[in-house]
ZAPA-627722 format. One record per residue: residue number from 1; chain; x, z negated, y negated of N, C-alpha, C in turn. Coordinates in nm, 2 decimals. Layout:
BEGIN
+-----+--------+--------+--------+--------+--------+--------+--------+--------+--------+--------+
! num ! cadena !    n.u !    n.w !    n.v !   ca.u !   ca.w !   ca.v !    c.u !    c.w !    c.v !
+-----+--------+--------+--------+--------+--------+--------+--------+--------+--------+--------+
! NUM !      A !      X !      Z !      Y !      X !      Z !      Y !      X !      Z !      Y !
...
+-----+--------+--------+--------+--------+--------+--------+--------+--------+--------+--------+
This chain:
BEGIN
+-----+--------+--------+--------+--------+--------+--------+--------+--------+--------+--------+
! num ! cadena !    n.u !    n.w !    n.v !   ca.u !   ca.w !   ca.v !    c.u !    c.w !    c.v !
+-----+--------+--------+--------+--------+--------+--------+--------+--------+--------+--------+
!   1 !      A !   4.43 !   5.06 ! -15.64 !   4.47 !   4.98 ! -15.75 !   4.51 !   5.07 ! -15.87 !
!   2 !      A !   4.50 !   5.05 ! -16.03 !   4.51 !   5.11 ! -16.12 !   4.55 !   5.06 ! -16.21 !
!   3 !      A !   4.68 !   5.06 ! -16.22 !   4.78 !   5.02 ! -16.31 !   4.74 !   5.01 ! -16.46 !
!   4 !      A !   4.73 !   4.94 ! -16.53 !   4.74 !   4.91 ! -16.71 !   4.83 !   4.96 ! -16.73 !
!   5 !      A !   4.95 !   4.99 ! -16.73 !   5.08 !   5.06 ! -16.78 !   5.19 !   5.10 ! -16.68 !
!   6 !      A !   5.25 !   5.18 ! -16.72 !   5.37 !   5.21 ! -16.64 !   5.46 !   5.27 ! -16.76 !
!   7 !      A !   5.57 !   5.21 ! -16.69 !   5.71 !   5.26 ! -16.82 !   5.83 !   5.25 ! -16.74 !
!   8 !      A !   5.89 !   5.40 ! -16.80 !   6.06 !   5.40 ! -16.73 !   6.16 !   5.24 ! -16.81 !
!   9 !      A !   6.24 !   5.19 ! -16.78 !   6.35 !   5.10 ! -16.83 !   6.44 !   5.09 ! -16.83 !
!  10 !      A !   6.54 !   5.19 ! -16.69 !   6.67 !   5.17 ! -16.69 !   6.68 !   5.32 ! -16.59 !
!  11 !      A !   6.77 !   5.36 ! -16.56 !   6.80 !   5.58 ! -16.56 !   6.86 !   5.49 ! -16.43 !
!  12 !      A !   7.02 !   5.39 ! -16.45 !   7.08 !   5.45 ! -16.34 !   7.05 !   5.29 ! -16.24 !
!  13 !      A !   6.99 !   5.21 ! -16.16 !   6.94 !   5.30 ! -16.09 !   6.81 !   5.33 ! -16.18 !
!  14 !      A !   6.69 !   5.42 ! -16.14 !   6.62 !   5.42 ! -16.20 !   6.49 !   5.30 ! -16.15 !
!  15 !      A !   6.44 !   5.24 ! -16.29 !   6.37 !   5.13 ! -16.30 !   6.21 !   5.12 ! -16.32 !
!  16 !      A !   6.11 !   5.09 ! -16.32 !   6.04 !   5.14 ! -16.39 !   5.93 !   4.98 ! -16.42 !
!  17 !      A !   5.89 !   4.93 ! -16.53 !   5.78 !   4.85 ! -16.52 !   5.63 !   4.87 ! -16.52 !
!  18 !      A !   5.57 !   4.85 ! -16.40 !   5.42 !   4.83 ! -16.39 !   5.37 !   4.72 ! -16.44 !
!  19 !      A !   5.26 !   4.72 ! -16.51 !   5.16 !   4.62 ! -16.55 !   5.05 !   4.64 ! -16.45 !
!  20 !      A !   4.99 !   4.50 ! -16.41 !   4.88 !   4.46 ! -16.33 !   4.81 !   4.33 ! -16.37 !
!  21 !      A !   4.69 !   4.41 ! -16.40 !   4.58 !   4.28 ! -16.42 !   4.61 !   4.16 ! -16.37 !
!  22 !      A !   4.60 !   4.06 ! -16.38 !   4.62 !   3.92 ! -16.34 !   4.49 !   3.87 ! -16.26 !
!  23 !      A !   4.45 !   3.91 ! -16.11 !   4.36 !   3.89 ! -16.03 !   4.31 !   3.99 ! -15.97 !
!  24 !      A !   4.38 !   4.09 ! -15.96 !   4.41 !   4.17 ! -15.84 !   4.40 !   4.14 ! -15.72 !
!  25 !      A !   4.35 !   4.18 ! -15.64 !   4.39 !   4.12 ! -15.48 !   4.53 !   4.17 ! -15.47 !
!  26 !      A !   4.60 !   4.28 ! -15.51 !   4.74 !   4.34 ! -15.44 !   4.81 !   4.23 ! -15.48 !
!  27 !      A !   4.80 !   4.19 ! -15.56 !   4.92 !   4.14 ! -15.64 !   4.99 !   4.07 ! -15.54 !
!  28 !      A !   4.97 !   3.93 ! -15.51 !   5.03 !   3.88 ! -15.40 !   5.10 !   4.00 ! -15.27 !
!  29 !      A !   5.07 !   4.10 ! -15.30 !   5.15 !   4.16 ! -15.21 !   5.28 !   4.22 ! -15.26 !
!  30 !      A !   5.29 !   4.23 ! -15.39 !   5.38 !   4.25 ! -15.46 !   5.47 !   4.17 ! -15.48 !
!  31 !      A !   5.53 !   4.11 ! -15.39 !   5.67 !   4.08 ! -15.41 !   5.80 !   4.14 ! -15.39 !
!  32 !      A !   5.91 !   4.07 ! -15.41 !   6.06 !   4.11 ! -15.41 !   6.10 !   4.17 ! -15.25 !
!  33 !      A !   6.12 !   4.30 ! -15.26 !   6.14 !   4.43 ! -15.14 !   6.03 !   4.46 ! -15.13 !
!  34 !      A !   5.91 !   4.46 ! -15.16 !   5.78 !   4.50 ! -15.12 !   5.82 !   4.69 ! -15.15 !
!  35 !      A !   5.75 !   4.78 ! -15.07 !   5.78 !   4.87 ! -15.13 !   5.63 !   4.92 ! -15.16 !
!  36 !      A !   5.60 !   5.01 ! -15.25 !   5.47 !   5.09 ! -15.30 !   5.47 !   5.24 ! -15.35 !
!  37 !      A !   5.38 !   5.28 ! -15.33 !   5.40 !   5.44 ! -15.39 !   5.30 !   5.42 ! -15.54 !
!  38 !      A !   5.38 !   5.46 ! -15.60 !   5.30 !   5.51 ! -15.74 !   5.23 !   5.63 ! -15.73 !
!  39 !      A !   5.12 !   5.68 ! -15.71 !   5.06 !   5.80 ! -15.74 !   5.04 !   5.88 ! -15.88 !
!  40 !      A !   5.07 !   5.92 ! -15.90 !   5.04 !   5.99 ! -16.08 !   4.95 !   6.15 ! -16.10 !
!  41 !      A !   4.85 !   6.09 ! -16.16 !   4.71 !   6.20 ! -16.17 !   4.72 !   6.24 ! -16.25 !
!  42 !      A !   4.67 !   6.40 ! -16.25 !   4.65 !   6.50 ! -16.34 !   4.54 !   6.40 ! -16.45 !
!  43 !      A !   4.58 !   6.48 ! -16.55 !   4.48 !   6.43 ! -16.68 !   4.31 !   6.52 ! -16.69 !
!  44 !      A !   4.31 !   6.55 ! -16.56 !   4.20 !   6.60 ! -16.55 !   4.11 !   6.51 ! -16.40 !
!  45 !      A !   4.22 !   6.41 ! -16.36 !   4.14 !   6.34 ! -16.24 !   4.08 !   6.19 ! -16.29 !
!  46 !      A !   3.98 !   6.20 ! -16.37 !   3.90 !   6.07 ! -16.45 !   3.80 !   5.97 ! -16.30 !
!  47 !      A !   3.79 !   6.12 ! -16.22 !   3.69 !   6.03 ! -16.10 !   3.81 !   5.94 ! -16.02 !
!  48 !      A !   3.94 !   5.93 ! -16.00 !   3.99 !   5.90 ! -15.92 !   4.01 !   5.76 ! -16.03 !
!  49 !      A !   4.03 !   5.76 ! -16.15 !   4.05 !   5.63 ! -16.24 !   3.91 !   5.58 ! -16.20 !
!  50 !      A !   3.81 !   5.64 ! -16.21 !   3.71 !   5.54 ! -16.16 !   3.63 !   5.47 ! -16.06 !
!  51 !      A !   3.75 !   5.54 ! -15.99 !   3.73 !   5.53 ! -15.84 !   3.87 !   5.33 ! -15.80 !
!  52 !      A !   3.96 !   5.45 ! -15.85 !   4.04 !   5.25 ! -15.84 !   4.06 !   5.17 ! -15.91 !
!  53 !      A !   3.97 !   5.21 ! -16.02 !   3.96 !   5.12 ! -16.10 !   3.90 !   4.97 ! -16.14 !
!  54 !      A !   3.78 !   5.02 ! -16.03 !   3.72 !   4.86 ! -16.05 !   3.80 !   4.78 ! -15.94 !
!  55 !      A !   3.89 !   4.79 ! -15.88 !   3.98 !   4.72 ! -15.77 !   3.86 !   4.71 ! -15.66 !
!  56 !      A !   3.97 !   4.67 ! -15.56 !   3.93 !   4.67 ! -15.41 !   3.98 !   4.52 ! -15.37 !
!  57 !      A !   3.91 !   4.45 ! -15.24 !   3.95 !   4.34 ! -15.21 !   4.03 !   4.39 ! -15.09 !
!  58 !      A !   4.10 !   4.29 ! -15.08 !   4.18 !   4.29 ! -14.94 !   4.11 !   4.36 ! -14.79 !
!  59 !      A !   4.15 !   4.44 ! -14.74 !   4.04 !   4.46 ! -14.61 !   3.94 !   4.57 ! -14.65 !
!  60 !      A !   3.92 !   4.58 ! -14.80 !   3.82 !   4.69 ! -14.85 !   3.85 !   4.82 ! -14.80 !
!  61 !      A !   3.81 !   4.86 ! -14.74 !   3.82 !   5.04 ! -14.73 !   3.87 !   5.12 ! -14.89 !
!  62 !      A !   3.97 !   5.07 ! -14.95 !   4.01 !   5.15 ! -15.09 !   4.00 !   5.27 ! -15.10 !
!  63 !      A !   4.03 !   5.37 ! -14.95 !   4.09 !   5.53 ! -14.95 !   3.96 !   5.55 ! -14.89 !
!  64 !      A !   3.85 !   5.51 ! -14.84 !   3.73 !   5.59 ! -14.81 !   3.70 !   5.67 ! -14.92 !
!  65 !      A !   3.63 !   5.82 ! -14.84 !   3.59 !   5.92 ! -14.90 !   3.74 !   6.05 ! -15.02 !
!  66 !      A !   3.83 !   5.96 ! -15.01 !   3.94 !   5.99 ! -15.09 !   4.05 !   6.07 ! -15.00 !
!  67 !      A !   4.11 !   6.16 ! -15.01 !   4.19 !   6.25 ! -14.90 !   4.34 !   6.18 ! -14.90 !
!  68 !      A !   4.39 !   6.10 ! -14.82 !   4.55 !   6.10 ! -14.84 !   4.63 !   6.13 ! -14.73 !
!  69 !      A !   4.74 !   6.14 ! -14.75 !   4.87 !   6.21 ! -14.69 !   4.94 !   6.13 ! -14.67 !
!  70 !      A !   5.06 !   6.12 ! -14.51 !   5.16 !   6.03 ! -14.52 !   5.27 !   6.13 ! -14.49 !
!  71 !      A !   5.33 !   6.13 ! -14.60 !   5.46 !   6.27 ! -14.55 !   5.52 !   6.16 ! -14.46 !
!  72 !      A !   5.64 !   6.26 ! -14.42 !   5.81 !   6.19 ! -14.32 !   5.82 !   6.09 ! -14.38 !
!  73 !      A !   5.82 !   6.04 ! -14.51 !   5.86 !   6.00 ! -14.54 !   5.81 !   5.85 ! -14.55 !
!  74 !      A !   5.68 !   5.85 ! -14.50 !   5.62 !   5.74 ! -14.49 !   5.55 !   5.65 ! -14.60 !
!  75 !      A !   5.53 !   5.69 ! -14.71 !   5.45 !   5.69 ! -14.79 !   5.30 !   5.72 ! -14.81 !
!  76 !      A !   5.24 !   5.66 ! -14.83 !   5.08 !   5.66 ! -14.84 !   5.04 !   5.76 ! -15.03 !
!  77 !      A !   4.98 !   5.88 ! -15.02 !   5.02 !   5.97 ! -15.09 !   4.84 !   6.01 ! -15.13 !
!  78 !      A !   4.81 !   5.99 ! -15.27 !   4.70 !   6.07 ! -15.26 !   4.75 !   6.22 ! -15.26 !
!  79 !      A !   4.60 !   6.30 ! -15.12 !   4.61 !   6.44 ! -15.13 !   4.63 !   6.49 ! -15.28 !
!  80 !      A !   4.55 !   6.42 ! -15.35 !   4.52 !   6.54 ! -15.52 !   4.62 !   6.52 ! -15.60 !
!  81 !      A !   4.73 !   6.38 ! -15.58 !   4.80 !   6.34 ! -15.69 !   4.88 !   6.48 ! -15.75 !
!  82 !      A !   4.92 !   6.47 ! -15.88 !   5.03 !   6.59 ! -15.90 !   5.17 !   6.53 ! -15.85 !
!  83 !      A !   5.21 !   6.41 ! -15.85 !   5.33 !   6.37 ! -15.77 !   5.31 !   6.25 ! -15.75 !
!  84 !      A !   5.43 !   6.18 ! -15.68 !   5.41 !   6.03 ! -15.65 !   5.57 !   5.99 ! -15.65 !
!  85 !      A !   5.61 !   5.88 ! -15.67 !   5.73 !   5.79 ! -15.67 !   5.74 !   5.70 ! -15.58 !
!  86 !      A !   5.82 !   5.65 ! -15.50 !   5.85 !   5.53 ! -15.41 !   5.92 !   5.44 ! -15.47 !
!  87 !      A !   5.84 !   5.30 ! -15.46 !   5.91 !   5.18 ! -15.57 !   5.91 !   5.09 ! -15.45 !
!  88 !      A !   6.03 !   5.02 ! -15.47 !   6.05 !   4.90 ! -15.43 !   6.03 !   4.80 ! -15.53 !
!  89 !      A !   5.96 !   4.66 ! -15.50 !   5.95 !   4.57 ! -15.63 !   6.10 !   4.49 ! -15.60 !
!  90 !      A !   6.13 !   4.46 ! -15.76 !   6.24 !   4.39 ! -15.77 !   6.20 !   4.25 ! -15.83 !
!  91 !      A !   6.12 !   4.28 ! -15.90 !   6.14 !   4.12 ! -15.99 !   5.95 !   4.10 ! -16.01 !
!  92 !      A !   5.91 !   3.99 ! -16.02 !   5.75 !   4.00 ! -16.09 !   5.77 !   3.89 ! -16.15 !
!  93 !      A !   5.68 !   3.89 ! -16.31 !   5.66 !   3.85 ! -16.36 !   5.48 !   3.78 ! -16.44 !
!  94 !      A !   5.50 !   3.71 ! -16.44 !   5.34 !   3.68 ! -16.52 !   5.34 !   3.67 ! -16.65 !
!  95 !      A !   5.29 !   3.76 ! -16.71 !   5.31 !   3.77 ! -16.85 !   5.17 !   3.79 ! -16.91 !
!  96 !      A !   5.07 !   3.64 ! -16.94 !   4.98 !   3.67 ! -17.04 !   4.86 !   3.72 ! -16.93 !
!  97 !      A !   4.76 !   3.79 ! -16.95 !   4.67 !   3.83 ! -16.83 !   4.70 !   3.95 ! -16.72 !
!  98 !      A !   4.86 !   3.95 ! -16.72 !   4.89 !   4.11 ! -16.67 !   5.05 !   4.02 ! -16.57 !
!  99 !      A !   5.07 !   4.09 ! -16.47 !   5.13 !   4.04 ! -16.39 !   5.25 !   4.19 ! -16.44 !
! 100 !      A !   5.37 !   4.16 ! -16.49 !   5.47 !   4.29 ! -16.50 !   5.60 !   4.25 ! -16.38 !
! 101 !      A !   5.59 !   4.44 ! -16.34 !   5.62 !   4.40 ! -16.19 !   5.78 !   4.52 ! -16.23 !
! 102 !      A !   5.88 !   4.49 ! -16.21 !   6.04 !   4.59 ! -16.22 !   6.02 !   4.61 ! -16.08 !
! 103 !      A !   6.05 !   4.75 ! -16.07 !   6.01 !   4.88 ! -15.93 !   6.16 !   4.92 ! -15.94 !
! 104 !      A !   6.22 !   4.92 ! -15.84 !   6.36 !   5.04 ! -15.85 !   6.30 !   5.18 ! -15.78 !
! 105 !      A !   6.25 !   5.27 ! -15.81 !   6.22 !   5.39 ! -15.75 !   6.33 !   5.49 ! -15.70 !
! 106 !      A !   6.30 !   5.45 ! -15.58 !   6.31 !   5.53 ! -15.43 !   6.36 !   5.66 ! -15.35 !
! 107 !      A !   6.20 !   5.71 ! -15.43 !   6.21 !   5.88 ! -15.39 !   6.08 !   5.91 ! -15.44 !
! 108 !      A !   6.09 !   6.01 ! -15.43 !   5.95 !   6.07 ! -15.50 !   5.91 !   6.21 ! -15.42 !
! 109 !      A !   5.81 !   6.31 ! -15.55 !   5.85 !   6.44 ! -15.49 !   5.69 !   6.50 ! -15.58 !
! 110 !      A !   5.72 !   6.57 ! -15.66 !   5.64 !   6.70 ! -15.73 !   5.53 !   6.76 ! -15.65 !
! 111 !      A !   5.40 !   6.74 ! -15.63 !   5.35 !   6.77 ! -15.56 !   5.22 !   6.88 ! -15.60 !
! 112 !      A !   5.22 !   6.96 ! -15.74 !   5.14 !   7.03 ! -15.79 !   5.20 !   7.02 ! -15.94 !
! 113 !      A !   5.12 !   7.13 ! -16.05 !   5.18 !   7.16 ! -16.18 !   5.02 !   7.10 ! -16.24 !
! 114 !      A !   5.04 !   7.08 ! -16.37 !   4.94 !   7.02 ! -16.40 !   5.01 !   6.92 ! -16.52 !
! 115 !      A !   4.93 !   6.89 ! -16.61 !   4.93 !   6.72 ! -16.68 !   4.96 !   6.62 ! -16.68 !
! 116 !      A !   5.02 !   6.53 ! -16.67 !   5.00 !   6.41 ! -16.64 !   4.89 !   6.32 ! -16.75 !
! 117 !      A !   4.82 !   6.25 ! -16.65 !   4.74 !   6.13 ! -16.73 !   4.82 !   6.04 ! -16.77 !
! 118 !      A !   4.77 !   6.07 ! -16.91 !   4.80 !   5.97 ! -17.02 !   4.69 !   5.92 ! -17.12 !
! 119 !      A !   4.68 !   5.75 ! -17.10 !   4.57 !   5.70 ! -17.18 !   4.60 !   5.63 ! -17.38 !
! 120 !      A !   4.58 !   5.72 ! -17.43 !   4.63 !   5.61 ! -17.54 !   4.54 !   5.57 ! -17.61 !
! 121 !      A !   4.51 !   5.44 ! -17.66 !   4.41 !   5.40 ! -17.66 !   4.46 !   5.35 ! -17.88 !
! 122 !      A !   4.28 !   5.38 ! -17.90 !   4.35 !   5.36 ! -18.07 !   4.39 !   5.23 ! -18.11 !
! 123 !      A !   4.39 !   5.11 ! -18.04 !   4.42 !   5.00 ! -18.04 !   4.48 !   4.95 ! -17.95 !
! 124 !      A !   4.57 !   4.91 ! -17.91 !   4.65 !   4.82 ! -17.82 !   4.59 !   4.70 ! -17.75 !
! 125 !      A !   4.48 !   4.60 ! -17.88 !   4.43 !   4.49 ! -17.84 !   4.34 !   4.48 ! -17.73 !
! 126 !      A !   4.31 !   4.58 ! -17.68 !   4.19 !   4.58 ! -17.57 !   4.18 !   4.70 ! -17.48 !
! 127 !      A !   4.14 !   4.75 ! -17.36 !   4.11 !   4.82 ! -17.28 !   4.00 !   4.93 ! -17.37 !
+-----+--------+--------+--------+--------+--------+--------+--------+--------+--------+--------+
């Protein structure tokens, strides 16, 4: 799955809001204590946005051909990400065609030096 947005909101604990398409298969899985790992890709990993980008259905093999990792810690981790965060959902919301989801994040852990992807797009109104 490939997030439309992510944004920090609140430091102590720390917060963060995800935006998700509105017909997602996850979504429904995203409820209140659900936990999820946020992956965050170098600004140089464009095949992996087009890789989960067109979404997966339920049962789909999403991680075929893709390397991942489960540290101790039990998190499902792409091998390539530059790091990842552990979110618990707190609250969901339906807002408009995008489901916004408040995460209290977990744990995390730096897992290479590199860029972060960042998309800004010259208009707001559309993908």
């Amino acid at each position: 799955m490939l997030t439309s947005w992510v944004q920090q909101c609140a430091f102590e604990p720390p917060v963060l809001s995800v935006a998700i398409k509105q017909g997602r298969p996850v979504i429904p899985w995203l409820t209140g204590g659900s936990p999820f790992t946020l992956n965050i890709l170098d600004d140089s990993q464009t095949d992996m946005v087009a890789h989960f980008g067109r979404g997966f259905a339920l049962g789909e093999p999403a991680f075929e051909d893709v390397e991942i990792q489960r540290p101790p810690d039990g998190a499902l981790v792409l091998a390539e990400a530059l790091a990842y965060l552990q979110c618990t959902v707190e609250k969901c919301f339906p807002i408009g065609d995008h489901q916004l989801i408040l995460a209290s994040v977990t744990g995390g852990r730096l897992l290479g030096e590199g860029q972060p992807m960042v998309h800004i797009r010259k208009s707001g109104m559309h993908y």
